[in-house]
PDB file of the backbone (N, CA, C, O) and the ligand in Angstrom, with CONECT records:
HET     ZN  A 101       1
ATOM      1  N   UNK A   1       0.853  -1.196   0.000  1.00  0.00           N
ATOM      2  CA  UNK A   1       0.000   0.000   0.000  1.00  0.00           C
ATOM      3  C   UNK A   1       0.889   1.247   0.000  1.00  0.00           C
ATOM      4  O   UNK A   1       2.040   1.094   0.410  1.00  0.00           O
ATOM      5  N   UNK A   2       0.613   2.111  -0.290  1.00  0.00           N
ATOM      6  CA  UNK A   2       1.080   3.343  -0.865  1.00  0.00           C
ATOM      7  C   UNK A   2       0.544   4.513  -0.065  1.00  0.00           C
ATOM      8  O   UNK A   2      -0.686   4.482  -0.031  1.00  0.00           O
ATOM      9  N   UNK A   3       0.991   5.375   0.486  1.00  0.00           N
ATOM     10  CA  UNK A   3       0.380   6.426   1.328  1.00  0.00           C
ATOM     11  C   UNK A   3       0.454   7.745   1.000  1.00  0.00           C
ATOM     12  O   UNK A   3       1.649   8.000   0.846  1.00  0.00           O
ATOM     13  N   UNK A   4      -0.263   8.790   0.800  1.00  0.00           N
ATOM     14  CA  UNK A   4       0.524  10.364   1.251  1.00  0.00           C
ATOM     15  C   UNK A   4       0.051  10.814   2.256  1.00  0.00           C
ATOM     16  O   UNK A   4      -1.131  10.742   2.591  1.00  0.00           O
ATOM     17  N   UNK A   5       1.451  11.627   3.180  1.00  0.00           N
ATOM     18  CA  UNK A   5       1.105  11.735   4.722  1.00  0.00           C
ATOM     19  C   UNK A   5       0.576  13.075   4.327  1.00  0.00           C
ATOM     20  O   UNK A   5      -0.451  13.367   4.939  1.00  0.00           O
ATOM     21  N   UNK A   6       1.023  14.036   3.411  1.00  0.00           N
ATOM     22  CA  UNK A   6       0.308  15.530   3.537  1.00  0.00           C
ATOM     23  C   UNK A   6      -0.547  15.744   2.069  1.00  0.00           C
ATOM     24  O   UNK A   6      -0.567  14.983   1.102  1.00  0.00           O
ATOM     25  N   UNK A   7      -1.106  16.790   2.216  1.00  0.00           N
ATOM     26  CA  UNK A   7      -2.147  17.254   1.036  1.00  0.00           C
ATOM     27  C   UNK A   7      -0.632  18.342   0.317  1.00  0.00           C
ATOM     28  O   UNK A   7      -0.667  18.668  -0.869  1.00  0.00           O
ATOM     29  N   UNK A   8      -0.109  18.529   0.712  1.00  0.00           N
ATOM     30  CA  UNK A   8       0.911  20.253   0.739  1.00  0.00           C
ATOM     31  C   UNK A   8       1.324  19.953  -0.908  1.00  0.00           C
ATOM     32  O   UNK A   8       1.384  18.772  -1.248  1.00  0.00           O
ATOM     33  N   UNK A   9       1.589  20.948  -1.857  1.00  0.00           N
ATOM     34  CA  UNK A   9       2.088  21.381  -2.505  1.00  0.00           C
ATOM     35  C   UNK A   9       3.259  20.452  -2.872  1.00  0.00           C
ATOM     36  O   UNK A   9       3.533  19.767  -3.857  1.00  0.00           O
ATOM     37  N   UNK A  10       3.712  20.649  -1.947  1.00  0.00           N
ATOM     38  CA  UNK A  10       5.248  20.515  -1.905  1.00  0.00           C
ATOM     39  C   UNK A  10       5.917  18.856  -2.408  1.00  0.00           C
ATOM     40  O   UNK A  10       6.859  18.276  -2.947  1.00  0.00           O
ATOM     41  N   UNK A  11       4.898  18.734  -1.897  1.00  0.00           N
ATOM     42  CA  UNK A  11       4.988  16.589  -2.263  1.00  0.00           C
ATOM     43  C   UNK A  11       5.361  16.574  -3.483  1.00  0.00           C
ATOM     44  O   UNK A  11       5.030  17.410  -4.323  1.00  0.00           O
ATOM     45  N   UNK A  12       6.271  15.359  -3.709  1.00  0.00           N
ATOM     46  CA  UNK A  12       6.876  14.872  -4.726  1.00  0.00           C
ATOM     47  C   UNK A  12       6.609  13.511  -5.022  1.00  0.00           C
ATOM     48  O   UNK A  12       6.815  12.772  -4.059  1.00  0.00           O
ATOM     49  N   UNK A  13       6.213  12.948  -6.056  1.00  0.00           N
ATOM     50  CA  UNK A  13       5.786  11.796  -6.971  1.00  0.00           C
ATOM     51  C   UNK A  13       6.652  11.111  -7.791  1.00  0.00           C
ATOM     52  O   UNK A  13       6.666  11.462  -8.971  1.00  0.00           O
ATOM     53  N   UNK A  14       7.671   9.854  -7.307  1.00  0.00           N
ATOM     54  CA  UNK A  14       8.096   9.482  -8.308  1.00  0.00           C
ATOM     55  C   UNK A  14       7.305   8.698  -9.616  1.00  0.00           C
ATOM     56  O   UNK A  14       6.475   7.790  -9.628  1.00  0.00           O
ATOM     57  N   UNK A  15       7.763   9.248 -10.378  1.00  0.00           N
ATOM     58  CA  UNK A  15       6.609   8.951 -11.788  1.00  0.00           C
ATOM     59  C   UNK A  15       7.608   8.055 -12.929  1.00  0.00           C
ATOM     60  O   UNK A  15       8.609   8.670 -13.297  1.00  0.00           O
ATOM     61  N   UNK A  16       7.458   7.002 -13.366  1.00  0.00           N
ATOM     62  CA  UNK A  16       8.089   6.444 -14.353  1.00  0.00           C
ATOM     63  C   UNK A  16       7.065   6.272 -15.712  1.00  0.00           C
ATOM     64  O   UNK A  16       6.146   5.459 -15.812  1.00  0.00           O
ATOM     65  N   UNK A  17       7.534   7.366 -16.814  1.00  0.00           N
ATOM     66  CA  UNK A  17       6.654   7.002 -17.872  1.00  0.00           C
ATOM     67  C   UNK A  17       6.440   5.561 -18.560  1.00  0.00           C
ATOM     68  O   UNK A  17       7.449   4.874 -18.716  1.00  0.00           O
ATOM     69  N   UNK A  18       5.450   5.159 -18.897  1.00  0.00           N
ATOM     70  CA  UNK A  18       5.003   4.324 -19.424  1.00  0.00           C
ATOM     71  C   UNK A  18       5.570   3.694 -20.816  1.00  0.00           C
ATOM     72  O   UNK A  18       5.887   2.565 -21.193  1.00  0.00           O
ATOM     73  N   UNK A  19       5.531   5.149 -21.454  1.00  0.00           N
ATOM     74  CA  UNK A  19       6.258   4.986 -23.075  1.00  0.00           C
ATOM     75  C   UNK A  19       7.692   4.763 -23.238  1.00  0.00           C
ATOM     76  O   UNK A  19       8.167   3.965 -24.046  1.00  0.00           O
ATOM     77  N   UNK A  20       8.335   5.469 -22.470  1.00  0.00           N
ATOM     78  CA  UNK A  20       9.656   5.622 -22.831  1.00  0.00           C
ATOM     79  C   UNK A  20      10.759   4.832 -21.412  1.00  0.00           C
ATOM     80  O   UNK A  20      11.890   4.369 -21.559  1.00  0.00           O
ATOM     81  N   UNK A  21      10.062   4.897 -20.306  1.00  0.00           N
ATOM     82  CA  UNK A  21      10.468   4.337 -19.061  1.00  0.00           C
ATOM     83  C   UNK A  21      11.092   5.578 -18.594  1.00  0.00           C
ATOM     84  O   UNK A  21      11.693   5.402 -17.534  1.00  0.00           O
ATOM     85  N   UNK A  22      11.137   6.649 -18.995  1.00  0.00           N
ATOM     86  CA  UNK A  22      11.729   8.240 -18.076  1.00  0.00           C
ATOM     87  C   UNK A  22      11.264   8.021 -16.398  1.00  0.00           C
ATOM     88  O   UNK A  22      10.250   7.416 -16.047  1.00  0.00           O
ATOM     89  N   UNK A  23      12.073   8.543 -15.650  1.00  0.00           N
ATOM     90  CA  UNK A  23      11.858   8.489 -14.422  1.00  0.00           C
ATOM     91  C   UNK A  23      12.257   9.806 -13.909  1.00  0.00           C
ATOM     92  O   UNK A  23      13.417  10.218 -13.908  1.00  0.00           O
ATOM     93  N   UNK A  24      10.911  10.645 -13.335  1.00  0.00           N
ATOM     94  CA  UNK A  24      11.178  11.560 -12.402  1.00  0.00           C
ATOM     95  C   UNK A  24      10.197  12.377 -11.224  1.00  0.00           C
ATOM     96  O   UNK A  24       9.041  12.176 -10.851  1.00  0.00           O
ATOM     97  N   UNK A  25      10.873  13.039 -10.968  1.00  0.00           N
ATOM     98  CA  UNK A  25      10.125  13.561  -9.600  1.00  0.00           C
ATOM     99  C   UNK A  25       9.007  14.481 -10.037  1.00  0.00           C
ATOM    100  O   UNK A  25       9.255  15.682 -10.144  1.00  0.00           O
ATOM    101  N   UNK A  26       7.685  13.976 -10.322  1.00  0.00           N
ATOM    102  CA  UNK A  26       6.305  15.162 -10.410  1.00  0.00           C
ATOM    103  C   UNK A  26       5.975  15.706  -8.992  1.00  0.00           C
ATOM    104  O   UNK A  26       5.723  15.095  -7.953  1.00  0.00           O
ATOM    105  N   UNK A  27       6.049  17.008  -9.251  1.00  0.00           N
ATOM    106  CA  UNK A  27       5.440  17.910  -8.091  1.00  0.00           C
ATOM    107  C   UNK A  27       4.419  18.163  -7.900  1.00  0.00           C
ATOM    108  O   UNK A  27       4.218  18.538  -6.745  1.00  0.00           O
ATOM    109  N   UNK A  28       3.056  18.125  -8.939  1.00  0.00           N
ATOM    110  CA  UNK A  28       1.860  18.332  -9.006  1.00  0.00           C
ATOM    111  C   UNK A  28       1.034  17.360  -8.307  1.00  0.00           C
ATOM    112  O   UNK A  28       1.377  16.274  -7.840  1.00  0.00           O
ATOM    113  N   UNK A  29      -0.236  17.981  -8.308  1.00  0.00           N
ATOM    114  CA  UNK A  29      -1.373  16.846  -8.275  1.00  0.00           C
ATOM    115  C   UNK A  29      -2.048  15.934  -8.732  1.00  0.00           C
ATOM    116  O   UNK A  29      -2.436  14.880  -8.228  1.00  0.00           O
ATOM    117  N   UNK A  30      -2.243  16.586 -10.190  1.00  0.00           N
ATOM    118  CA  UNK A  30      -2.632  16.049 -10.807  1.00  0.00           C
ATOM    119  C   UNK A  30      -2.438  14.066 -10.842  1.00  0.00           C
ATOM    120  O   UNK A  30      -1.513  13.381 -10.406  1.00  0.00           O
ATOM    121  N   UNK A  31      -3.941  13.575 -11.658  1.00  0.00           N
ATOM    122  CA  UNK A  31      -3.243  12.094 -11.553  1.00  0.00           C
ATOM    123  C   UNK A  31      -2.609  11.424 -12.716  1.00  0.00           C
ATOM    124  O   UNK A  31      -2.446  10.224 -12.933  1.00  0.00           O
ATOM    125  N   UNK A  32      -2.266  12.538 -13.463  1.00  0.00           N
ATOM    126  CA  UNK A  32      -1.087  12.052 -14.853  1.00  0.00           C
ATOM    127  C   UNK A  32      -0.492  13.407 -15.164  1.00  0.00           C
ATOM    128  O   UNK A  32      -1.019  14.516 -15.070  1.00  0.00           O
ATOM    129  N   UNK A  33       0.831  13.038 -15.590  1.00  0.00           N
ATOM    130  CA  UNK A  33       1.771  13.846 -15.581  1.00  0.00           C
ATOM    131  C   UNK A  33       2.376  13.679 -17.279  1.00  0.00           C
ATOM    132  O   UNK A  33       2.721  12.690 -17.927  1.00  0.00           O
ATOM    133  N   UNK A  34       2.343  14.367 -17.432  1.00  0.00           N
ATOM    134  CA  UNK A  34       3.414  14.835 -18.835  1.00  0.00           C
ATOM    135  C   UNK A  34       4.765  14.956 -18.904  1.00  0.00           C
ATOM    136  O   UNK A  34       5.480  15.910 -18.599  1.00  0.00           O
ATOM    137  N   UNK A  35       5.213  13.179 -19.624  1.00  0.00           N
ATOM    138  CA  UNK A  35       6.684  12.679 -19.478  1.00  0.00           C
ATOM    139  C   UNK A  35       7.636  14.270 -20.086  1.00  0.00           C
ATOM    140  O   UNK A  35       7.540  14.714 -21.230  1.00  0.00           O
ATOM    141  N   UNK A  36       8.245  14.700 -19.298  1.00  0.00           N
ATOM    142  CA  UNK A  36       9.114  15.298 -19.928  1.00  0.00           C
ATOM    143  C   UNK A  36      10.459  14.743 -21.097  1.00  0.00           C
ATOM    144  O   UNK A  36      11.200  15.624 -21.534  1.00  0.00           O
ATOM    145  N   UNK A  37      10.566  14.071 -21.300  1.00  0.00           N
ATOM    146  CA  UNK A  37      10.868  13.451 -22.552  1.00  0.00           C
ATOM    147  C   UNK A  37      10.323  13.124 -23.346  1.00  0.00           C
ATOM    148  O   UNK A  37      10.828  13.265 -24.460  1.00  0.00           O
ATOM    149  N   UNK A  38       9.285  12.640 -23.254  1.00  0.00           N
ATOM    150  CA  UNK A  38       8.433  11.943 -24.681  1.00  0.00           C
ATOM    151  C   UNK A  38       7.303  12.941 -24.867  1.00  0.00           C
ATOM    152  O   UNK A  38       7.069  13.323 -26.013  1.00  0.00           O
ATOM    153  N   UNK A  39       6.315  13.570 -23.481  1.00  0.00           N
ATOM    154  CA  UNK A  39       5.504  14.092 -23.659  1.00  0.00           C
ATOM    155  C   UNK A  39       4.409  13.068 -23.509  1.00  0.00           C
ATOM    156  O   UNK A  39       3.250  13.400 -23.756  1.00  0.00           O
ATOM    157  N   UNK A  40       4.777  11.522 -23.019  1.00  0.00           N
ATOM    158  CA  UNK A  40       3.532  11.029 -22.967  1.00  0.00           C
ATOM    159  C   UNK A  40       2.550  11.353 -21.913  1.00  0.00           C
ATOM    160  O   UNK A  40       3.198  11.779 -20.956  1.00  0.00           O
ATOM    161  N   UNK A  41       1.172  11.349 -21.617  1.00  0.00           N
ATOM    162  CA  UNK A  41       0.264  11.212 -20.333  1.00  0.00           C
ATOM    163  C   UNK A  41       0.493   9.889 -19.776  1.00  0.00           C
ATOM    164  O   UNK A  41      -0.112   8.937 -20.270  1.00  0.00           O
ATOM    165  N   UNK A  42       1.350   9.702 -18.741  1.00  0.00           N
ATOM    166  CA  UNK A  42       1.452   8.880 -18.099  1.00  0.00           C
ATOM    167  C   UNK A  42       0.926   9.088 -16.388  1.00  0.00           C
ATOM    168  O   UNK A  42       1.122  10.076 -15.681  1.00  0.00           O
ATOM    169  N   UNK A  43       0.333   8.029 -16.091  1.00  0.00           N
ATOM    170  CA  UNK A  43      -0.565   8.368 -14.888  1.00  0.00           C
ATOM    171  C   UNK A  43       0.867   7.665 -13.445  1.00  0.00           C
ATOM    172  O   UNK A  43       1.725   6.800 -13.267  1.00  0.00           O
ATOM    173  N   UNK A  44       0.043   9.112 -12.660  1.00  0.00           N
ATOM    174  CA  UNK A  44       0.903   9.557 -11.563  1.00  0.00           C
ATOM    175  C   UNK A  44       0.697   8.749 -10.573  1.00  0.00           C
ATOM    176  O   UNK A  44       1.682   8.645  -9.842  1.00  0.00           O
ATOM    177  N   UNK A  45      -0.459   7.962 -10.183  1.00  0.00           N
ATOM    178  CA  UNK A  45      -0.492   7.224  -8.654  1.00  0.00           C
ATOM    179  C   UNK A  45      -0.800   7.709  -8.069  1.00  0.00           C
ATOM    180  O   UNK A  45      -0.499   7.369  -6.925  1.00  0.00           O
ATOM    181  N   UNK A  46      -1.854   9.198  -8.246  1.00  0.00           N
ATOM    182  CA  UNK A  46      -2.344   9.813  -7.387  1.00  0.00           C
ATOM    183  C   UNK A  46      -3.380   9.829  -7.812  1.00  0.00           C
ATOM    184  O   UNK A  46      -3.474   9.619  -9.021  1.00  0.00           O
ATOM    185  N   UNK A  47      -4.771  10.114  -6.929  1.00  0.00           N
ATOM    186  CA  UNK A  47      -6.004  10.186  -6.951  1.00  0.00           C
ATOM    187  C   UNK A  47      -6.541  10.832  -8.164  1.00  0.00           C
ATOM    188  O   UNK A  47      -5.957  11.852  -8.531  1.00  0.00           O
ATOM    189  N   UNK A  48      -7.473  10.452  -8.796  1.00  0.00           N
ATOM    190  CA  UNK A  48      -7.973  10.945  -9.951  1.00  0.00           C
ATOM    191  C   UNK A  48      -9.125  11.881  -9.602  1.00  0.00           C
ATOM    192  O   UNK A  48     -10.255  11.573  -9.979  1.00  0.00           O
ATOM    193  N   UNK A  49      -8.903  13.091  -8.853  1.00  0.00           N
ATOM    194  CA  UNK A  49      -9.599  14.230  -8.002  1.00  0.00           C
ATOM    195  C   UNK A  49      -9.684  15.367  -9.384  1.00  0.00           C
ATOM    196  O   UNK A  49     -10.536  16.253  -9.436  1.00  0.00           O
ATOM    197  N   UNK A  50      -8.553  15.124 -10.540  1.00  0.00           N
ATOM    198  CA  UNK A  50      -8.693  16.528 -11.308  1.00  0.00           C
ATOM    199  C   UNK A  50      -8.738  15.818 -12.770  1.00  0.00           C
ATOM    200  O   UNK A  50      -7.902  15.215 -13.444  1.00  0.00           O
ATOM    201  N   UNK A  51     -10.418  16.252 -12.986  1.00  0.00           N
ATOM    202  CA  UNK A  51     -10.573  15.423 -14.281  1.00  0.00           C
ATOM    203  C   UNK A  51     -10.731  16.590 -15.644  1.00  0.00           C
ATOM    204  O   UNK A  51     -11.265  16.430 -16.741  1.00  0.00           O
ATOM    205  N   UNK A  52      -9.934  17.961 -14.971  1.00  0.00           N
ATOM    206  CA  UNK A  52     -10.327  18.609 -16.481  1.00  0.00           C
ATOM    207  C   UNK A  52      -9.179  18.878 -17.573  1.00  0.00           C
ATOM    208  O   UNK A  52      -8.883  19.795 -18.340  1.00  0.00           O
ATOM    209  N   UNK A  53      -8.672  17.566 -17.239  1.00  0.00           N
ATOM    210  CA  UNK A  53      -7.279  17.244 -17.929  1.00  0.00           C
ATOM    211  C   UNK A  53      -7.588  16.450 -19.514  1.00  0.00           C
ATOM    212  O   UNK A  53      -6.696  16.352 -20.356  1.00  0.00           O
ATOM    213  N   UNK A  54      -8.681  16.040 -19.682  1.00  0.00           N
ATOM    214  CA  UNK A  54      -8.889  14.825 -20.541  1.00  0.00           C
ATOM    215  C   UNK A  54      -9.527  15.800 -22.162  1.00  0.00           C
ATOM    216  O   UNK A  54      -9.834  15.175 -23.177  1.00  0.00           O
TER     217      UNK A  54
HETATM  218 ZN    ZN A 101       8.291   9.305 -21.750  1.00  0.00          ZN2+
END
């Protein structure tokens, strides 16, 4: 199981894209993140709370 102890900003997400296997630290909330290398939507592991992404 997987936890986040705070709601804050500040939290960091390790994110490994899907497409390309890039690995890095997302700062956002959001629950997919935009591989900075490829540009794919690869989903973050965080709650799917912000759906006006699609
Ligand atoms: Zn990628």
């Amino acid at each position: 199981m997987m936890s986040v102890m705070a709601d804050s900003d500040n939290e960091t997400t390790e994110v490994e894209c899907e497409e390309c296997g890039y690995v890095w630290q997302y700062s956002g909330q959001m629950w997919r993140a935009t591989c900075p290398r490829c540009s794919h939507k690869t989903p973050t592991g965080l709650k799917p709370d912000e759906f006006d992404d699609e």
